[in-house]
N, C-alpha and C positions, 0 to 999 in steps of 0.2 A: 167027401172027397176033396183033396185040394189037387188045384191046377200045378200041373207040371208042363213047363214052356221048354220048346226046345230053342237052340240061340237063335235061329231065323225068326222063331216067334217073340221072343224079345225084341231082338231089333224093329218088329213092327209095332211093338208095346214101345219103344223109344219112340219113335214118329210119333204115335200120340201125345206122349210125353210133351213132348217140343210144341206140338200146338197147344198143350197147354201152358207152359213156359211161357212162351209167347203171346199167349191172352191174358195171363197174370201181370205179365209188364206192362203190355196197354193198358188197363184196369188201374194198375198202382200208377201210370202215367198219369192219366185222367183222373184220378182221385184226386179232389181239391174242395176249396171250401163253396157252398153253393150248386156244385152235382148232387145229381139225385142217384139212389143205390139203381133207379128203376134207367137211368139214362146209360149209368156203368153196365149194366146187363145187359143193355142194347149192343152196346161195343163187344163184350165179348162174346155175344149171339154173333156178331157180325163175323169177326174173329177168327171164329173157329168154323165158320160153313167156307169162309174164303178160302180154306186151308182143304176144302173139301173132306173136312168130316160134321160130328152129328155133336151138340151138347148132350152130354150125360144125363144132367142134370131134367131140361127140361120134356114133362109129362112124365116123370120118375116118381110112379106112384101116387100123380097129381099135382108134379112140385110145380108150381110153373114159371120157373126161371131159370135162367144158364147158368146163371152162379147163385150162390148163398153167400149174402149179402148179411152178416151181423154186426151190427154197431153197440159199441159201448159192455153195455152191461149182458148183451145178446154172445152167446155163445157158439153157438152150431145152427145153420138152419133158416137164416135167417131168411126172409120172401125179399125178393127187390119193390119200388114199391118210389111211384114218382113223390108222395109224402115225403120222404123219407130222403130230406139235403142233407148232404154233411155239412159240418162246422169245425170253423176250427179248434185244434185240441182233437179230434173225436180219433177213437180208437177203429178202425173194419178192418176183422176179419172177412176175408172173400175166400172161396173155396171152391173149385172149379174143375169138371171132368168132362171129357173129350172121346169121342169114339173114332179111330180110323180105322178102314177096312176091318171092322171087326175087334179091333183089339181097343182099349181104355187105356186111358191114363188121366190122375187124381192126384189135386196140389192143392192146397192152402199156404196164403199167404196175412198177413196182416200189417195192415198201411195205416201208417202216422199221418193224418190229415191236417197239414201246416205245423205248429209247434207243439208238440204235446208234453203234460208234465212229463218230469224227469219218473217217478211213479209207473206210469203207463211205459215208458221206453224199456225202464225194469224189465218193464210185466213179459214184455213181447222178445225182448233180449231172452229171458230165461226160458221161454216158451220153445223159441228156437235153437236153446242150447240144448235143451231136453232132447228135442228132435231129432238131432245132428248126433245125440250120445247113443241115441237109437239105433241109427243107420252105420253110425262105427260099430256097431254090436255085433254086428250082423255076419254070419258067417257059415257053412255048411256045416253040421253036424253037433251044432250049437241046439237048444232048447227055441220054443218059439217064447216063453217068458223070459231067459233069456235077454230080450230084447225088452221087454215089460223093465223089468229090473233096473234097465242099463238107464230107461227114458224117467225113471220113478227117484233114483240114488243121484239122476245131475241136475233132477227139479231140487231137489234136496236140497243138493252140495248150492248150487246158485244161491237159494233162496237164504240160506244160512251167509251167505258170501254179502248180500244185499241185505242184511238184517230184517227181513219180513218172513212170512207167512205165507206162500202162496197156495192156494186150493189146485187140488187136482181133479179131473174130472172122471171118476171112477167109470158112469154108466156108459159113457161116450169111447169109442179108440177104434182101433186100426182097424185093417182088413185086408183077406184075399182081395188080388183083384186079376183081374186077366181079359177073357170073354166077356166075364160080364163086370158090371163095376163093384159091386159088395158079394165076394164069395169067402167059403171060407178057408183060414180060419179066423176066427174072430182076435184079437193082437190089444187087451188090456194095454193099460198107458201106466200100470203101475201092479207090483205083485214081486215072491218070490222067485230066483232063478231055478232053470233047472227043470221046468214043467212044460208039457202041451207035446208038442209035435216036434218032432227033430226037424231042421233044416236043411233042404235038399236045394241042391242045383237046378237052377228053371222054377223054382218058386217065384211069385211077385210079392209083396204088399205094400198098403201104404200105411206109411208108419203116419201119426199125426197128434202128440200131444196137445192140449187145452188145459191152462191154468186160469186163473184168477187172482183178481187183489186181494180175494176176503175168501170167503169160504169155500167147499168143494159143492154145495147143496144147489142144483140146478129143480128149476120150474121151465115145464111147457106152456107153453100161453093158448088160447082159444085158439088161434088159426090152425092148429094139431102141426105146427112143423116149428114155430122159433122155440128154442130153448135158451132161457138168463139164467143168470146168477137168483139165487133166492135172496141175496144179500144185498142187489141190488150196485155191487162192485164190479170192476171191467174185467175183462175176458179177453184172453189172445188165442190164437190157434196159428200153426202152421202145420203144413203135412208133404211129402215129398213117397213116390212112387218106386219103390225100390227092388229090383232082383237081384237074387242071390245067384253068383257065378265061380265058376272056379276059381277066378283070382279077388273075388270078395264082392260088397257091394257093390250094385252098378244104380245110382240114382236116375230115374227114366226120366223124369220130369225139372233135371237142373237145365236150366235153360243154356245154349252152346259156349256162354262165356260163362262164365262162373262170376257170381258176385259175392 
């Protein structure tokens, strides 16, 4: 079954939204050289209860942190974790979901830690352009691959644009989200158009492409939650919360200014 939201229920999926906007910005604020992933987690725990809602994230299945916190060559997943400073150069993805009254909202973002190669800036540029080609996709009575399609054909067009290779993350992509944080349907990050479930008015998801410098071939590590690159090359992610409305996408989670 997928969730179908009426507008009132959306606009309560917007308020969540917004607390998470607004803990992505602290987070990306606070990110510098010498913070620990496990200090930034503190901040967005703090974050999001101020706001009087609940982190997603934490005891989701044992996770136990507000965000996912991956660095570098980490992809999806990653544990916070006071070991664990940044430096500068370092690539974090942070990925981050919010419960108010009942409704979610889910956002990844990825933060340039002081100067990062021009390489990595690539990586996360196109990461984001994927994204964005996504949520333009996006429309009532359209395919749910469709949107696969849209996010798969502007890694492409980018990656061709920037003379590299970028890996896609076939196992990893989107999802329902509504009530609860991962329902379905499940929203592939690459595939033909034209397949899965039509698009209805009061649907949610979050759309959220993952590339790479090098290959698409991901490893889970012993903790059973970080997943890297096999290749041992960097990794961006971004993800954004998005319903489907009569007048087209509505992103839930773009925070009130638009950057």
């Amino acid at each position: 079954m997928i969730e179908i939201k009426t507008r009132g229920e959306l606009e309560a999926m917007r308020a969540a939204g917004l607390v998470v906007a607004r803990t992505l910005a602290a987070v990306t604020a606070a990110a510098r050289p010498g913070v620990t992933t496990a200090e930034l987690d503190e901040l967005a725990e703090q974050t999001i209860r101020e706001a009087d809602a609940i982190p997603s994230f934490k005891g989701y299945h044992g996770f136990p942190g507000s965000i996912c916190a991956s660095l570098n060559e980490q992809i999806v997943h990653g544990i916070p974790s006071t070991d664990q400073e940044l430096s500068e150069g370092d690539l974090l993805s942070v990925d981050c979901g919010a419960i108010l009254d009942g409704w979610h909202g889910d956002s990844a973002v990825t933060i340039e830690v002081g100067e990062v190669s021009e390489p990595d800036r690539a990586l996360s540029a196109a990461t984001r352009a994927a994204m964005w080609a996504g949520i333009e996709s996006v429309a009532a009575g359209r395919r749910l691959t469709d949107i696969s399609h849209a996010v798969q054909t502007a890694a492409e067009r980018v990656a061709k644009a920037d003379g590299v290779e970028y890996g896609m993350i076939a196992e990893y992509g989107g999802h329902g989200i509504g009530t609860e944080m991962h329902m379905e349907p499940f929203l592939p990050n690459l595939g033909k158009p034209g397949k899965g479930p039509k698009l209805k008015v009061g649907m949610a998801l979050a759309i959220e492409p993952m590339l790479t410098g090098g290959s698409g071939e991901t490893v889970e590590l012993a903790d059973g939650w970080t997943v890297v690159t096999a290749d041992g090359s960097r990794a961006a992610h971004w993800e954004h919360t998005v319903a489907i409305t009569e007048e087209g996408p509505w992103v839930l989670t773009q925070p009130e200014t638009a950057v």
